[in-house]
N, C-alpha and C positions, 0 to 999 in steps of 0.2 A: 578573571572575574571571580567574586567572591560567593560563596555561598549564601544564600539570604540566613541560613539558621548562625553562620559564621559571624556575623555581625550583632547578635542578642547574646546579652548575659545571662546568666542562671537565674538570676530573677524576672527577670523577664518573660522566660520560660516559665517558671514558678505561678508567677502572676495570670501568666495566658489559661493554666489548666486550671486555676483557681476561677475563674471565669468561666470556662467552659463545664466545670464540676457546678455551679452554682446556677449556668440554665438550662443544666438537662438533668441533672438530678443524680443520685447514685445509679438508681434501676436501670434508666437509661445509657447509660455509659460504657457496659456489658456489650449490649448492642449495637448502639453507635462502632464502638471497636470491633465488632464482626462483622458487621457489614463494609466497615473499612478495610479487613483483612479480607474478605469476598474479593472487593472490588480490584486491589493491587494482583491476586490471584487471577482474576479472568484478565487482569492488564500482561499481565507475563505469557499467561495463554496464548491469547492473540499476537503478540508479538511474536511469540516461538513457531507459533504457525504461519504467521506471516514471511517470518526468514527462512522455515524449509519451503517454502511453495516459488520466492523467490528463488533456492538452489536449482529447482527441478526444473524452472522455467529461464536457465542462460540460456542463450540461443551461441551455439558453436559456428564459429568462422568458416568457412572453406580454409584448407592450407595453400602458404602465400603460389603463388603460377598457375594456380587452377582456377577455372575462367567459371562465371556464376551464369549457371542457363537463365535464358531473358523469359519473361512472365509470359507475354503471349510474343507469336509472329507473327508480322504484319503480311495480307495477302495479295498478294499482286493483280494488277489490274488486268484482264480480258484483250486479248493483241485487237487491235484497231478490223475492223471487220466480219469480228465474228458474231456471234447472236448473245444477248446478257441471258447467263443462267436462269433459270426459275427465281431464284431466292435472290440474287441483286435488285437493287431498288432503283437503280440506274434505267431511265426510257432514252431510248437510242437509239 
């Protein structure tokens, strides 16, 4: 795919600034351009700080044959005749 600016010719370009010189004025123009050189500057920022916070947050594999502890374990049920704990919810 092609560039969009790849596709205009110098007059064209020519013409766009001659446009853009004509409704914002000289005074303005200064400005406009530093506010646009702001914006691409905090755009790189972010970006730069976005890809170190990605490095620091990989999350590393176990290595391969080493078994991954399970999250919780499950607890076994009370042998048939005994009395339920205080804290089961089980009436019995």
């Amino acid at each position: 795919m092609l560039p969009t600016f790849a596709m205009l010719s110098e007059w064209h370009i020519i013409l766009a600034l001659i446009i853009v010189f004509l409704l914002f004025g000289g005074r303005k123009l200064p400005e406009l351009a530093r506010g646009v050189g702001e914006a691409i500057k905090e755009f790189k920022k972010s970006q730069r700080e976005i890809a170190s916070d990605d490095t620091h947050r990989q999350v590393t594999a176990p290595p391969p044959g080493e078994a991954i502890p399970p999250v919780s374990t499950p607890t076994q049920p009370a042998a048939p005749g005994t009395p339920p704990k205080s804290g089961d919810s089980k009436q019995g």
